[in-house]
C-alpha positions in Angstrom: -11.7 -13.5 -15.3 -13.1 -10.8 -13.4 -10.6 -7.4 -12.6 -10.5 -4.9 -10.0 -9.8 -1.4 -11.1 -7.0 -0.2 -8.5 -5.9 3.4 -8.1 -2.2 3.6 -8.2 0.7 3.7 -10.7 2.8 2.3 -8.6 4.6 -0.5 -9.8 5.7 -2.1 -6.9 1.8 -2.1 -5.6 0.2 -3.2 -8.6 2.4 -6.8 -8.1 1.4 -6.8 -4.6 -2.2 -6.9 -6.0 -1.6 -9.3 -8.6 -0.1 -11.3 -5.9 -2.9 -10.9 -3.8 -5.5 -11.7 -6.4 -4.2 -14.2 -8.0 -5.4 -17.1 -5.5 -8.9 -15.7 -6.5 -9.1 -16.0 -10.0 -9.2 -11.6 -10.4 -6.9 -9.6 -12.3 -5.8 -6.2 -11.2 -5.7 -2.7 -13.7 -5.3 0.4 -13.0 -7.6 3.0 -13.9 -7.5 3.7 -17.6 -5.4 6.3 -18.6 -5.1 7.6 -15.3 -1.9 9.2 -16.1 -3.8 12.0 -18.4 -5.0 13.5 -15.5 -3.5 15.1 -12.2 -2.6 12.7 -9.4 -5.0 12.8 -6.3 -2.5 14.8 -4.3 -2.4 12.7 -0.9 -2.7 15.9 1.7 -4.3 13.4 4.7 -3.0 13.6 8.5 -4.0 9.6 8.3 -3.8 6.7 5.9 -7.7 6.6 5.8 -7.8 10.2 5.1 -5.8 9.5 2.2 -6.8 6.4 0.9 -10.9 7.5 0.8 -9.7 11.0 -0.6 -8.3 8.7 -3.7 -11.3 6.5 -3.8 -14.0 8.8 -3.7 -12.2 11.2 -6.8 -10.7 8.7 -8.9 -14.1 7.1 -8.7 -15.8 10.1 -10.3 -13.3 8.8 -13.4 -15.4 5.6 -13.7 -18.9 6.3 -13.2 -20.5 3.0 -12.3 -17.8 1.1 -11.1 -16.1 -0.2 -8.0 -12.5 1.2 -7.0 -10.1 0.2 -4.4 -7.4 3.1 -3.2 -5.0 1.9 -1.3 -2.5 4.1 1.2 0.4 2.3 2.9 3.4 2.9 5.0 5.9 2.1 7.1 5.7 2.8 11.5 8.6 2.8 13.4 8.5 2.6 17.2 11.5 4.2 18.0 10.9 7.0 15.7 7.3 7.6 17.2 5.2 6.4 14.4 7.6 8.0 11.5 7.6 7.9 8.4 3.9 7.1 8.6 2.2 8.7 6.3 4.9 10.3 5.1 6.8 7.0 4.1 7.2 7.8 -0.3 8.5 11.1 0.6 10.4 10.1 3.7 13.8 11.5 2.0 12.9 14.3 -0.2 11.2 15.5 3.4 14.6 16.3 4.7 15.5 19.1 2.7 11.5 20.5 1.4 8.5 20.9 3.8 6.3 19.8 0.5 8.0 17.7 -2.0 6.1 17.3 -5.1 7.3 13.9 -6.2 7.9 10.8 -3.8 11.9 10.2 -3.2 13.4 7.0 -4.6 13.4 4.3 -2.0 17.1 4.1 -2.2 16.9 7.1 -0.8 14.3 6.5 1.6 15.8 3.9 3.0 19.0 5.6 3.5 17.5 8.1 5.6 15.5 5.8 7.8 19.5 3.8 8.6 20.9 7.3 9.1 18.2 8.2 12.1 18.2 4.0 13.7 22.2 3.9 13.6 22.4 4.4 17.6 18.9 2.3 18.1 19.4 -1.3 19.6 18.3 -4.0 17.2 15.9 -5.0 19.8 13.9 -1.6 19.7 14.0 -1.3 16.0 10.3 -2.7 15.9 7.8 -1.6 13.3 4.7 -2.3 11.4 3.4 -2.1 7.7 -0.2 -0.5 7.7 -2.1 -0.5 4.8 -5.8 0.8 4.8 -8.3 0.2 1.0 -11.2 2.2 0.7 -13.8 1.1 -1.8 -15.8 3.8 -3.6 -18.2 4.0 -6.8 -19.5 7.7 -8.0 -18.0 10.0 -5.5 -19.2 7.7 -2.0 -17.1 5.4 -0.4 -18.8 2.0 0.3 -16.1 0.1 2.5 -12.5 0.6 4.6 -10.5 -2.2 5.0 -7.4 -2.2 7.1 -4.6 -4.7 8.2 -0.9 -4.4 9.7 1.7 -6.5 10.1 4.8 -6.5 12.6 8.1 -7.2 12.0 11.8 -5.4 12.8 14.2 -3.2 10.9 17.5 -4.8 9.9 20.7 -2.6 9.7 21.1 -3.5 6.0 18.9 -4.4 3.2 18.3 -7.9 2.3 16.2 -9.1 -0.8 15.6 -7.7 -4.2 12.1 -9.3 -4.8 10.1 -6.0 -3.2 9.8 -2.6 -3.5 9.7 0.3 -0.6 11.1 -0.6 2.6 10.4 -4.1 1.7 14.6 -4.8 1.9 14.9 -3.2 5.4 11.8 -4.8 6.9 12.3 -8.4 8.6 9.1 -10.6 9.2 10.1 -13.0 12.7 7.8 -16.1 11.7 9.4 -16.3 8.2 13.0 -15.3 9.4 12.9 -13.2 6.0 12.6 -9.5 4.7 9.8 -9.0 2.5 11.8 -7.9 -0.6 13.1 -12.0 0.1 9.5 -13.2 -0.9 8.1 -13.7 -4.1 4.3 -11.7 -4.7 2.7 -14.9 -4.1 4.6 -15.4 -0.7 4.7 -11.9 0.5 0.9 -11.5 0.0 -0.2 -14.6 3.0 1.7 -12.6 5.1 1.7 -9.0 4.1 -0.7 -6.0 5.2 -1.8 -5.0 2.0 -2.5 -9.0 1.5 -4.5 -9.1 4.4 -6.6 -5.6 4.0 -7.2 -7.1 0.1 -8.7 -10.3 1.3 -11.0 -8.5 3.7 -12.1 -6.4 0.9 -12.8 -9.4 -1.2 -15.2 -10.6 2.0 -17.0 -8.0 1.6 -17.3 -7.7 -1.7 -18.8 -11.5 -1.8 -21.5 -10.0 0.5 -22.7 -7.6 -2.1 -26.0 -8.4 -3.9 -25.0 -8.2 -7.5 -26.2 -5.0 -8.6 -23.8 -3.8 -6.0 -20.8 -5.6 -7.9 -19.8 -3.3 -10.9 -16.6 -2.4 -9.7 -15.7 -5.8 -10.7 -15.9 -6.5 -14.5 -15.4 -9.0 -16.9 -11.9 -8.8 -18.2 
């Protein structure tokens, strides 16, 4: 089985992968004992800022091989784009200019009811964005983007997802995303859709361009 070496901790992301992955025959690690070192602090005005700031420097931690960073959020119409970027620290954003630490997404999601209380359901339309870039030694080799629309219910609804997953209602299913399993939430997802056009390219690649992907 071959793996791809993904730069996050996050818990909720890794399944996403697995989920992702898993049609494919790859596995999905993180980078070895990336918690050792200090977290890529994620400072970009846009998710491809962030996501090829994260893939170029956690790349210098495996010389040789391929990495895939992802960035993702949530964009709210009615809140002009917000949280965006901003979508792990949505909460803790309320009361410090810089939070350190993302908030829990109990919290997140609280916030983000609190400010579409007086919104129609109607114009409570948003999007999940998620944008990979692929890097080996420092240079980025690929960005692959993908978003998906859908509408912010009132209440949550599922407990299969992380994020905003419970809050965020996909029309063609007539479910949230926290009511699919990874297998399900990845045909439809954007981090689904951004993985398998990474996985396109990466099947372009003449093999001495393929390290990032290693026997398991």
């Amino acid at each position: 089985m071959l793996t791809i070496l993904i730069t996050t901790s996050n818990a909720g992301k890794l399944r996403d992968f697995a989920g992702a992955s898993k049609p494919f025959g790859i596995a999905i690690a993180g980078i070895p004992e990336v918690h050792l070192r200090p977290e890529v602090v994620e400072d970009g005005l846009t998710f491809e800022a962030n996501a090829r700031k994260k893939a170029v420097e956690y790349s210098l931690r495996v010389p040789g091989e391929i990495v895939l960073a992802d960035d993702s959020g949530l964009e709210v119409d009615a809140l002009k784009g917000a949280p965006g970027v901003h979508s792990a620290r949505y909460a803790a954003l309320e009361t410090d200019k810089a939070p350190a630490e993302n908030s829990q997404d109990e919290a997140n999601n609280d916030r983000l009811l609190r400010e579409l209380a007086n919104v129609a359901p109607s114009r409570k339309t948003a999007r999940f964005v998620c944008v990979l870039a692929a890097a080996r030694n420092g240079e980025v080799l690929g960005v692959f983007s993908a978003n998906v629309e859908g509408l912010i219910l009132s209440a949550p609804q599922g407990d299969q997802g992380f994020g905003y997953d419970p809050l965020f209602y996909f029309p063609t299913l007539q479910k949230t995303f926290a009511m699919l399993t990874p297998e399900e939430k990845a045909k439809v997802s954007h981090r689904g859709a951004a993985f398998r056009k990474f996985l396109e390219w990466h099947s372009t690649e003449p093999p001495q361009e393929s390290q990032g992907l290693a026997p398991r």
